[in-house]
C-alpha positions, 0 to 999 in steps of 0.5 A: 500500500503506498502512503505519503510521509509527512514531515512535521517542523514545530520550531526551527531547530526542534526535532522533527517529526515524521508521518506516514499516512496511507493515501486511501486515507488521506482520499477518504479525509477528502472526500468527507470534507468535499461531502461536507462542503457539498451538504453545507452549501446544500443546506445553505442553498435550501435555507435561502429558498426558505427565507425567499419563500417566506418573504413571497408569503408574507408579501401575498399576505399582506397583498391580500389582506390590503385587497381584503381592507380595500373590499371592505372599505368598497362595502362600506362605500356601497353599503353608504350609497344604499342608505344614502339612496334609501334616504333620498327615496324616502325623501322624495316619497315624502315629497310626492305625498305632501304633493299628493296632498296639496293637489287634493287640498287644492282640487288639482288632481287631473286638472289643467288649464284649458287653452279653449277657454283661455277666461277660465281658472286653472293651474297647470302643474308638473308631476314630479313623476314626468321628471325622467330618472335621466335628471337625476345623476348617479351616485357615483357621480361626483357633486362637483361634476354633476353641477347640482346635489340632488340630496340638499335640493331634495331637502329644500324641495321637501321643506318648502312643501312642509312649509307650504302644507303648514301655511295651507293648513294655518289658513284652513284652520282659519276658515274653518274658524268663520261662521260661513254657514246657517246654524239651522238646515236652510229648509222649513226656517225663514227669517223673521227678522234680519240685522239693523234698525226695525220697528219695536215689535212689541209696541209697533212703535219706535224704531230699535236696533237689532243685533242679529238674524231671527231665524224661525222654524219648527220646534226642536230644529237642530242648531248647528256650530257654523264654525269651529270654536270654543263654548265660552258660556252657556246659560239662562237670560230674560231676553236670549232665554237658554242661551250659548255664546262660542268663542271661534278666534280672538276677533269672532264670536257667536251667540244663539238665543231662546234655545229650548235646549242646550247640548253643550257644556262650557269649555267644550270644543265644537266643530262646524255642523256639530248639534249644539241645542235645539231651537225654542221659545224661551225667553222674551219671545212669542213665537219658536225661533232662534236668535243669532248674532256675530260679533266681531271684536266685541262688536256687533256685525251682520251675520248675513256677511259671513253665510256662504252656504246659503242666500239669507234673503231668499229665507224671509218669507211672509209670515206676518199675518200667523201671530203664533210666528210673531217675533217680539225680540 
C-alpha cells in the first residue's frame, strides 16, 4: 500500500517529526470534507429558498389582506350609497305625498288649464313623476361634476312643501274658524227678522236696533256650530232665554238665543255642523225661533256677511199675518 510521509517542523531547530499516512486515507479525509462542503452549501442553498419563500408569503399576505381592507372599505362605500339612496327615496316619497296632498287640498288632481277657454281658472302643474330618472345623476357621480346635489335640493324641495302644507293648513284652520254657514238646515226656517234698525215689535212703535238674524222654524230644529270654536258660556237670560255664546278666534264670536235646549257644556270644543241645542221659545219671545248674532271684536256685525252656504234673503218669507210666528225680540 503506498502512503505519503509527512514531515512535521514545530520550531526551527526542534526535532522533527515524521508521518506516514496511507493515501486511501488521506482520499477518504477528502472526500468527507468535499461531502461536507457539498451538504453545507446544500443546506445553505435550501435555507435561502426558505427565507425567499417566506418573504413571497408574507408579501401575498399582506397583498391580500390590503385587497381584503380595500373590499371592505368598497362595502362600506356601497353599503353608504344604499342608505344614502334609501334616504333620498324616502325623501322624495315624502315629497310626492305632501304633493299628493296639496293637489287634493287644492282640487288639482287631473286638472289643467284649458287653452279653449283661455277666461277660465286653472293651474297647470308638473308631476314630479314626468321628471325622467335621466335628471337625476348617479351616485357615483361626483357633486362637483354633476353641477347640482340632488340630496340638499331634495331637502329644500321637501321643506318648502312642509312649509307650504303648514301655511295651507294655518289658513284652513282659519276658515274653518268663520261662521260661513246657517246654524239651522236652510229648509222649513225663514227669517223673521234680519240685522239693523226695525220697528219695536212689541209696541209697533219706535224704531230699535237689532243685533242679529231671527231665524224661525219648527220646534226642536237642530242648531248647528257654523264654525269651529270654543263654548265660552252657556246659560239662562230674560231676553236670549237658554242661551250659548262660542268663542271661534280672538276677533269672532257667536251667540244663539231662546234655545229650548242646550247640548253643550262650557269649555267644550265644537266643530262646524256639530248639534249644539235645539231651537225654542224661551225667553222674551212669542213665537219658536232662534236668535243669532256675530260679533266681531266685541262688536256687533251682520251675520248675513259671513253665510256662504246659503242666500239669507231668499229665507224671509211672509209670515206676518200667523201671530203664533210673531217675533217680539
Amino acid at each position: 500500500m503506498s502512503k505519503v510521509t509527512l514531515i512535521w517542523v514545530s520550531r526551527p531547530g526542534k526535532p522533527f517529526s515524521i508521518i506516514s499516512v496511507p493515501k486511501g486515507l488521506i482520499f477518504a479525509a477528502a472526500g468527507v470534507v468535499c461531502l461536507a462542503l457539498l451538504a453545507s452549501v446544500t443546506m445553505f442553498v435550501f435555507y435561502e429558498q426558505r427565507i425567499a419563500i417566506a418573504q413571497e408569503n408574507l408579501r401575498l399576505y399582506e397583498a391580500i389582506t390590503e385587497k381584503e381592507k380595500l373590499n371592505q372599505d368598497q362595502a362600506g362605500i356601497i353599503a353608504e350609497k344604499g342608505e344614502l339612496l334609501n334616504a333620498l327615496e324616502q325623501q322624495l316619497s315624502e315629497v310626492k305625498t305632501f304633493e299628493s296632498k296639496i293637489r287634493q287640498f287644492l282640487g288639482l288632481d287631473g286638472k289643467v288649464t284649458n287653452p279653449k277657454h283661455p277666461n277660465q281658472g286653472g293651474i297647470v302643474t308638473e308631476s314630479l313623476d314626468s321628471f325622467p330618472p335621466a335628471k337625476i345623476p348617479s351616485l357615483g357621480e361626483h357633486a362637483g361634476s354633476a353641477g347640482v346635489d340632488i340630496q340638499p335640493r331634495t331637502r329644500s324641495l321637501r321643506n318648502n312643501l312642509i312649509e307650504l302644507m303648514g301655511y295651507i293648513r294655518n289658513r284652513q284652520i282659519e276658515t274653518d274658524m268663520l261662521p260661513t254657514m246657517l246654524p239651522v238646515g236652510s229648509r222649513d226656517v225663514w227669517l223673521a227678522s234680519g240685522f239693523g234698525w226695525r220697528s219695536n215689535p212689541i209696541t209697533g212703535r219706535g224704531s230699535e236696533f237689532h243685533a242679529g238674524l231671527d231665524i224661525a222654524g219648527a220646534l226642536m230644529t237642530p242648531v248647528k256650530a257654523p264654525a269651529d270654536g270654543d263654548v265660552e258660556e252657556t246659560g239662562e237670560n230674560k231676553l236670549l232665554g237658554n242661551f250659548i255664546k262660542i268663542r271661534h278666534s280672538k276677533k269672532l264670536t257667536t251667540v244663539y238665543g231662546h234655545l229650548h235646549s242646550i247640548k253643550v257644556s262650557e269649555g267644550q270644543m265644537v266643530k262646524r255642523e256639530d248639534v249644539i241645542g235645539y231651537m225654542g221659545n224661551t225667553g222674551r219671545t212669542t213665537g219658536i225661533h232662534l236668535h243669532y248674532s256675530v260679533l266681531k271684536d266685541g262688536a256687533y256685525v251682520d251675520p248675513a256677511d259671513y253665510i256662504l252656504d246659503c242666500d239669507v234673503s231668499s229665507l224671509t218669507l211672509d209670515h206676518t199675518k200667523n201671530e203664533a210666528f210673531k217675533i217680539l225680540y
